[in-house]
C-alpha positions as CSV (number, residue, x, y, z in Angstrom):
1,X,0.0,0.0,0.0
2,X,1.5,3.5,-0.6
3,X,1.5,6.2,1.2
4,X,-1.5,8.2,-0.5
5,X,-3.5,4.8,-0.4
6,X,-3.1,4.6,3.2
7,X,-3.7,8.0,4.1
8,X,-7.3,8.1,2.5
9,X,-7.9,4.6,4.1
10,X,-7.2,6.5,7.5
11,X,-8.7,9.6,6.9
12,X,-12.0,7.6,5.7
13,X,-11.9,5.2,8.9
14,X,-12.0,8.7,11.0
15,X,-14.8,10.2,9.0
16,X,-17.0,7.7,9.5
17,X,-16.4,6.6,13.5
18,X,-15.7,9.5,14.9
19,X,-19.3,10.7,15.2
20,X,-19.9,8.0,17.9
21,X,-16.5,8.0,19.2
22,X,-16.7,12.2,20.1
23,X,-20.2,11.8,21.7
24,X,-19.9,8.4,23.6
25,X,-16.8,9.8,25.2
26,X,-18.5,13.5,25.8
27,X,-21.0,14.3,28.2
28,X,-24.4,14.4,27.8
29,X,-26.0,17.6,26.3
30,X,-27.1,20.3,29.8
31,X,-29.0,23.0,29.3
32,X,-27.6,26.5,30.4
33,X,-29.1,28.9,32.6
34,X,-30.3,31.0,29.6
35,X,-32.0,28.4,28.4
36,X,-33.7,27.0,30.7
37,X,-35.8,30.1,31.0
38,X,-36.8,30.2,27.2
39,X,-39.9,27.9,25.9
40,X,-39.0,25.1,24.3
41,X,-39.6,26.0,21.1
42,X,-37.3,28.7,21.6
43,X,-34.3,26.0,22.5
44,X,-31.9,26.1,19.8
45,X,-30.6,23.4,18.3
46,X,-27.5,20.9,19.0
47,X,-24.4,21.2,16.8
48,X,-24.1,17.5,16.8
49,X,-25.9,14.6,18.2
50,X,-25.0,13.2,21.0
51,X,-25.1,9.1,21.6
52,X,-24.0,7.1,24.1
53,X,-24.3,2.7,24.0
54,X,-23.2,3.0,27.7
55,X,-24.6,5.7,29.9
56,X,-23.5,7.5,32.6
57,X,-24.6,6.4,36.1
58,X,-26.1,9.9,36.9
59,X,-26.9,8.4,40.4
60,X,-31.1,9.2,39.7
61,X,-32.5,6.0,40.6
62,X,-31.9,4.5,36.7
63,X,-29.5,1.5,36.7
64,X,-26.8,1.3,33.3
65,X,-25.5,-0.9,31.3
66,X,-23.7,-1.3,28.1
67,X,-25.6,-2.0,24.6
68,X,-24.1,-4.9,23.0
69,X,-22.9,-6.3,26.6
70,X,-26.2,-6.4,28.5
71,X,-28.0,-6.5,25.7
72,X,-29.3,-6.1,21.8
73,X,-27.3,-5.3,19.0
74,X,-25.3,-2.6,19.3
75,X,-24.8,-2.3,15.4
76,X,-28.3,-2.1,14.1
77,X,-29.0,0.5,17.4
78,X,-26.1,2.8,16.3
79,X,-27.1,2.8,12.8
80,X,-30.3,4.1,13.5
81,X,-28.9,6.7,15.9
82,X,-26.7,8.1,13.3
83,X,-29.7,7.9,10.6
84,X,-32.0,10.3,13.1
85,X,-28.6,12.5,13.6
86,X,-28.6,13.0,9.7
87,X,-32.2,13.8,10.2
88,X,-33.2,10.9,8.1
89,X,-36.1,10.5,10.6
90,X,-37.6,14.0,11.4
91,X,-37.0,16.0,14.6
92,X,-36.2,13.7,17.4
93,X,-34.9,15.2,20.1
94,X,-33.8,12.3,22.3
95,X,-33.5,8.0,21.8
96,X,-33.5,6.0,24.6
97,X,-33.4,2.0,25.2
98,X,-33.7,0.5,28.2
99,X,-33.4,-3.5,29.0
100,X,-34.1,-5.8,31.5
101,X,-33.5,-2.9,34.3
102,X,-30.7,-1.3,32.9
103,X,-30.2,1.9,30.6
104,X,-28.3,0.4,27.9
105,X,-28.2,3.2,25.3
106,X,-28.8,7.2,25.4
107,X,-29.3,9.9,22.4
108,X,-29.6,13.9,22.5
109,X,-30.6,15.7,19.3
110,X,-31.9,19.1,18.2
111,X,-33.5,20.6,20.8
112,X,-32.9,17.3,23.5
113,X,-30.7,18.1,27.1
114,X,-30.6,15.5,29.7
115,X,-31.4,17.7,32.3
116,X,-34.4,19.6,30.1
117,X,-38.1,18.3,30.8
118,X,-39.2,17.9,27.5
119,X,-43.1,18.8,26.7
120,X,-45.0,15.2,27.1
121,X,-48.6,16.4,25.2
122,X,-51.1,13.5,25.5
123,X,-48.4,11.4,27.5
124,X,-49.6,13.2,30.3
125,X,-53.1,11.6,30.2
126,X,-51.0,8.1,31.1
127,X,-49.5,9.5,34.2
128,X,-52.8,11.2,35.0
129,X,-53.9,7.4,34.6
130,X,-50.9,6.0,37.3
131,X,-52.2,8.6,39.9
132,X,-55.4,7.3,39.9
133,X,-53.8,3.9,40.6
134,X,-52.1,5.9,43.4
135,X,-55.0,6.9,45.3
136,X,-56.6,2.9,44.5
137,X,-53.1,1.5,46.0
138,X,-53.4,4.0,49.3
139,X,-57.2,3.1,49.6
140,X,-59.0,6.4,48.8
141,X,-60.7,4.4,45.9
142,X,-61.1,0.6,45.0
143,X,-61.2,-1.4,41.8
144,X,-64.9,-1.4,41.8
145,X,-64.8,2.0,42.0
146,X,-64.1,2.1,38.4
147,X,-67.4,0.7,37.9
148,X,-69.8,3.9,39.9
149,X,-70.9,6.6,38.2
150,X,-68.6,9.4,38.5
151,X,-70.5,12.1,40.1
152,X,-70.9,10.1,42.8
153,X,-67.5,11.0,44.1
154,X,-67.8,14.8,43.1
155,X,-70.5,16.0,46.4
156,X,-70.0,19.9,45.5
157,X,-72.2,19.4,42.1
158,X,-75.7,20.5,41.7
159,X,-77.5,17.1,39.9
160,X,-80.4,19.1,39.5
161,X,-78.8,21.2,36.3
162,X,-77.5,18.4,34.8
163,X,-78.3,16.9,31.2
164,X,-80.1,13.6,30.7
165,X,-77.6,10.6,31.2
166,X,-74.8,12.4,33.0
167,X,-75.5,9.3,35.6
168,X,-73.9,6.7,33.2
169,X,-70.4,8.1,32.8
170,X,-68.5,5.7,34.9
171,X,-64.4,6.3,35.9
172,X,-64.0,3.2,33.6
173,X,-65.7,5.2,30.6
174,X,-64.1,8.4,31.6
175,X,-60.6,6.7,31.8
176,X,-61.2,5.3,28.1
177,X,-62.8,8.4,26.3
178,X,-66.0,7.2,26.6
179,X,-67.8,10.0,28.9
180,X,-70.3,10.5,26.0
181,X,-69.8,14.5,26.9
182,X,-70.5,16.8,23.9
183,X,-69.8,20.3,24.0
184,X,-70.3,22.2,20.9
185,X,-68.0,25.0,19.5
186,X,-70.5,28.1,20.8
187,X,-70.4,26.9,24.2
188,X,-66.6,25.9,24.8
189,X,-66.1,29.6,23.2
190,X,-68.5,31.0,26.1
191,X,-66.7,28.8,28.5
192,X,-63.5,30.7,27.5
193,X,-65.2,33.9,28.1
194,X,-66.3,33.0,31.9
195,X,-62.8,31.1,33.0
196,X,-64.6,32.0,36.5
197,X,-67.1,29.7,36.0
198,X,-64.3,26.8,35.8
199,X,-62.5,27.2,38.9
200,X,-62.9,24.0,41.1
201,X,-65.5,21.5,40.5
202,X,-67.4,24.6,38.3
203,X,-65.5,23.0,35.3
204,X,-67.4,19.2,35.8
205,X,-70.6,21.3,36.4
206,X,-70.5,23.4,33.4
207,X,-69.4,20.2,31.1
208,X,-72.3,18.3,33.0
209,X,-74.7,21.0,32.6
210,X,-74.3,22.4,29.0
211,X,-73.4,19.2,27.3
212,X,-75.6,17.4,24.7
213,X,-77.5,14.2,26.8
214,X,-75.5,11.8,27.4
215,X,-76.5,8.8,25.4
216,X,-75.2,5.0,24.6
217,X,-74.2,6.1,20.9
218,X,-72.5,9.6,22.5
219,X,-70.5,7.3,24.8
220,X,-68.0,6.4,22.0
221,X,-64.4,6.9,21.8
222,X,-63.6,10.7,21.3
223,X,-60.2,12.0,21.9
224,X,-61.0,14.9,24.2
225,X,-61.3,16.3,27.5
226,X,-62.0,13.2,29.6
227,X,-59.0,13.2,31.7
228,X,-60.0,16.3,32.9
229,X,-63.3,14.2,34.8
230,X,-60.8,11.7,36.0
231,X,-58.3,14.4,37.8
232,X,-61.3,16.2,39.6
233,X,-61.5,12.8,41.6
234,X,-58.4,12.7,42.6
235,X,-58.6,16.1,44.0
236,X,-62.1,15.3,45.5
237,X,-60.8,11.7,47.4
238,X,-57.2,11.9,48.0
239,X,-55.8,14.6,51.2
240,X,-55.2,17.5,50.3
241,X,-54.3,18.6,46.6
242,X,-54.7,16.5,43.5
243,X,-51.1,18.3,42.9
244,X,-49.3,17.8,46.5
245,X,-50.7,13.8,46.1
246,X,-48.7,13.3,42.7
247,X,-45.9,15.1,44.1
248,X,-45.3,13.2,46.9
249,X,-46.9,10.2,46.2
250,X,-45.6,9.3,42.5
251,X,-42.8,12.2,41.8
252,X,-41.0,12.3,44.9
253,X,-40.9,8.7,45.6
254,X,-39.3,7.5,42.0
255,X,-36.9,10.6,42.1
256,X,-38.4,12.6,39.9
257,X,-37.7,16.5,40.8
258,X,-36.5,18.1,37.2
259,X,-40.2,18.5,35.5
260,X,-42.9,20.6,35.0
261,X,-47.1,20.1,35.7
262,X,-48.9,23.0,34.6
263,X,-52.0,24.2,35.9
264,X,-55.6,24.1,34.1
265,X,-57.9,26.9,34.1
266,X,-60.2,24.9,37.4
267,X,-56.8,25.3,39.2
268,X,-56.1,21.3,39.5
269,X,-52.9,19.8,37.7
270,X,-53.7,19.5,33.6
271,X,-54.3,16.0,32.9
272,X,-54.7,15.4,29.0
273,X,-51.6,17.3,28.3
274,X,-49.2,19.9,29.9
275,X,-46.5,18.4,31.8
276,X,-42.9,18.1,31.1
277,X,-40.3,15.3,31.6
278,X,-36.7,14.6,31.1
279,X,-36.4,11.7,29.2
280,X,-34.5,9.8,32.1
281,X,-37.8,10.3,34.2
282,X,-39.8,9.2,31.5
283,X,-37.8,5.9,32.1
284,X,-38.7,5.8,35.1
285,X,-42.5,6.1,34.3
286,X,-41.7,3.2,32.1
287,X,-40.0,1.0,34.3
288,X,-42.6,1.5,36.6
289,X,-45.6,0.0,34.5
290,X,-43.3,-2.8,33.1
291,X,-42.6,-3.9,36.6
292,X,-46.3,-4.2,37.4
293,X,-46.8,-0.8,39.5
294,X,-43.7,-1.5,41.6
295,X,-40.6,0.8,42.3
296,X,-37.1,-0.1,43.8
297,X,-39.4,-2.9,45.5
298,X,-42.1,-1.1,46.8
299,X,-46.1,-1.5,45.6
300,X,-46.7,2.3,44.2
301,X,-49.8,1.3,41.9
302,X,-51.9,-2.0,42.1
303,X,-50.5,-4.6,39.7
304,X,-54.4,-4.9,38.9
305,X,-55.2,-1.7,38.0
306,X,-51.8,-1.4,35.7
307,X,-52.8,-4.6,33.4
308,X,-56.5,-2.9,33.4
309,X,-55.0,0.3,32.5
310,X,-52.9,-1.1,29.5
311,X,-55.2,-3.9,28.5
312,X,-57.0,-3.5,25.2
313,X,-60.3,-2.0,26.1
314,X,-61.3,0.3,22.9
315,X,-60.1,-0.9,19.2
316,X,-58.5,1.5,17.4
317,X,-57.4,-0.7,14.6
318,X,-58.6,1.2,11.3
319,X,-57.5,4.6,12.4
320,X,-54.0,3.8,14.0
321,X,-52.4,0.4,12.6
322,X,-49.5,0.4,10.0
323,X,-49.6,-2.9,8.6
324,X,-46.5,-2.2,6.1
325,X,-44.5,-1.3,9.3
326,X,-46.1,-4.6,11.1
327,X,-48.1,-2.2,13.8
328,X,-51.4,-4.0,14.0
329,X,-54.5,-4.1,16.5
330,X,-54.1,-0.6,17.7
331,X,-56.3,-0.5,21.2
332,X,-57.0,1.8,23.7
333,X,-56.8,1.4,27.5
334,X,-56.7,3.8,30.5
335,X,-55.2,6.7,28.7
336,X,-52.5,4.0,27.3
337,X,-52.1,2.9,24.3
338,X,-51.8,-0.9,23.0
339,X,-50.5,-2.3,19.8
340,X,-48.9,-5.6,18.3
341,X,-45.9,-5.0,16.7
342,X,-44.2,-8.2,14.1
343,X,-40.9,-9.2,13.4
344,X,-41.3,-11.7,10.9
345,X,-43.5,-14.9,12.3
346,X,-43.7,-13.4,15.7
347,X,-46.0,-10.8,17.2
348,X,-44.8,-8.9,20.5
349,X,-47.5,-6.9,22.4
350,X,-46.9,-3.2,23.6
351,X,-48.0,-1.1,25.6
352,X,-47.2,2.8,25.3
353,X,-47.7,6.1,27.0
354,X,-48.1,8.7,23.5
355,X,-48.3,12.5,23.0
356,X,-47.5,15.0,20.5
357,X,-45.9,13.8,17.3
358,X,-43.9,11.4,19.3
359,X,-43.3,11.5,22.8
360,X,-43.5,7.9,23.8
361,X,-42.7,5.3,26.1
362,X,-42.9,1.9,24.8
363,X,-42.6,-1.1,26.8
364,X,-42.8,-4.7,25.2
365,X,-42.8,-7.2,28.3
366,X,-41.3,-10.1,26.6
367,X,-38.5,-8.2,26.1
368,X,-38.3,-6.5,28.9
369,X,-37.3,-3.7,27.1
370,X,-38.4,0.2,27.5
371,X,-37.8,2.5,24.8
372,X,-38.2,6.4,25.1
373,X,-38.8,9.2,22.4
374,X,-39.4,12.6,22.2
375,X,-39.7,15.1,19.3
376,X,-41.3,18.1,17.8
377,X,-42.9,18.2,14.9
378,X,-42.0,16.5,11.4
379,X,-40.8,13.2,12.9
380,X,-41.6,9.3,11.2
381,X,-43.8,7.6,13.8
382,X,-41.8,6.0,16.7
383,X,-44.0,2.9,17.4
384,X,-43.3,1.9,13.8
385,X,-39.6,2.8,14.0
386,X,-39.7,0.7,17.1
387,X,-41.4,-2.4,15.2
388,X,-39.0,-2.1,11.9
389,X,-35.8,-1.2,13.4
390,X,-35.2,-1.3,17.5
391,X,-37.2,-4.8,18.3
392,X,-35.0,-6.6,15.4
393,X,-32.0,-5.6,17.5
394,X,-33.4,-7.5,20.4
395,X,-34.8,-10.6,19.2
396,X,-32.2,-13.3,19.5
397,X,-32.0,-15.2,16.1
């Protein structure tokens, strides 16, 4: 080999490793001061990606590992990394995989920061979900529960303004968009004239008075304000706030400090979208429901309520499966999501907390394997990047 021969072998070998070799042995992307106080969209961008195959131990309550060592095929995984880093997959903003306990691989991008709580969107309405199972697990509610008609927990309404039916919304139709509530255009723009009027249990009353009557065909699936019904009885039966309970009941006691819970217009914590997680802590949600409602141990939500709350309840089959991408039998549980995902002969079932354009948490049990996502807007669907490209790298062949 001569010398020019060998010198474009060596300058080609460095072109193409040493986007994983600068980031894997750099720390992760922080946030500055700055900004942290802008909104996310205001967050400017990464100069490169950052991606790591073995994480840091950040000492947060996540366990690490090493992709490829502990687990999956480090190859295909780094492959896929580098493809969203060329943008080959829309805006991600952060990639993560963990495995049988362990955080075996971690990705920054765009506007992604470890230490950033990035905006969750409809994921919320799945952790809205968990603190339900909260109050169940401490005894403020039972199983059965599920079963009453929801204003029979709420004492502060007046039943005598309410439409026809308003007694057949259950929690269980509630927690699976099925209060059969109908509130035109005209009146949600007269609500936002009077915010007054929604302050406290005045938001259930005004939904429960204005409403269209509440009928078996209204009480179909509709993507809407439900989890707004299912918060106001956490306020109403748990002591104290609905917001001090998740605090110190979920937040505090899996770690969770860096995030943000905004506040709806009744004054209770939002609860079909508006919180903010980093994508470590959205791990942690993860690992939570994959372990049957336990943390480090400990019982947070009933094992019952969690395969009730990611069982398949509503199909959502012809609006949500990708057959070419092998994402079938879309359901809908309690604010999470179900779907089976193929790899060849096999099916694997999932179960995932989704918001936004892609802020997921995907857990497949019989792989014990978690996988995070979070984006903004244009990004290629993560459950279907999840069923073509991450569960390959996991299935032993």
């Amino acid at each position: 080999m001569n010398y020019k021969t060998g010198l474009l072998l060596l300058m080609l070998l460095i072109l193409t490793n040493s986007s994983f070799a600068q980031q894997s042995d750099s720390l992760a992307p922080e946030t500055t001061a700055t900004e942290a106080k802008l909104s996310f969209r205001d967050i400017p961008y990464l100069k490169e990606a950052f991606i790591d195959a073995a994480p840091t131990d950040r000492k947060d309550g996540i366990l690490v590992g090493e992709l490829g060592i502990d687990g999956g095929n480090k190859e295909m995984i780094l492959k896929l990394a580098q493809e969203i880093a060329d943008n080959k997959h829309g805006n991600f903003d952060s990639f993560l995989i963990a495995h049988k306990g362990k955080l075996l691989f971690e990705s920054y991008y765009l506007r992604g920061r470890i230490n950033l709580p990035h905006p969750q969107a409809s994921a919320t309405k799945a952790y809205t979900a968990l603190a339900l199972g909260r109050a169940i697990q401490l005894g403020f509610l039972s199983m059965a529960d599920l079963d009453k008609p929801l204003v029979s927990f709420l004492k502060d309404l007046d039943p005598t303004k309410f439409v026809e039916g308003v007694e057949k919304i259950t929690l269980h139709q509630a927690l699976t968009m099925r209060s059969g509530i109908r509130i035109s255009e005209e009146q949600r723009e007269e609500f936002e004239k009077n915010p007054a009027l929604l302050k406290g249990q005045g938001q259930i009353q005004a939904y429960l008075e204005h409403s269209a009557p509440i009928t078996a065909e209204s009480q179909s699936f509709k993507y809407q304000f439900d989890p707004i019904l299912v918060m106001q009885i956490i306020d109403d039966v748990v002591p104290g706030s609905a917001k001090d309970f998740i605090k110190n009941e979920l937040l505090d006691k899996m770690g969770i400090t860096t995030y943000d819970w905004g506040t709806d217009v009744s004054s209770l914590p939002r609860s079909g979208s508006g919180s903010s997680m980093t994508s470590r802590d959205m791990v942690k949600w993860g690992t939570l429901v994959i372990n049957k409602g336990k943390w480090k141990g400990k019982q947070l939500v009933p094992a019952a309520f969690i395969a009730k709350a990611t069982s398949k309840i509503v199909n959502q089959s012809e609006e949500y499966d990708d057959t070419a991408s092998g994402v079938s039998g879309t359901a809908y549980g309690y604010f999470w999501w179900q779907a089976d995902l193929s790899v060849g002969d096999k099916s694997y079932f999932t179960k995932a907390a989704r918001g936004g354009s892609g802020q997921t948490i995907i857990l497949i049990e019989d792989l014990d394997l978690v996988v995070v996502t979070t984006t903004h807007r244009r990004v290629d669907d993560p459950v279907s990047v999840t069923a073509t490209r991450i569960l390959p790298a996991f299935i032993k062949k």
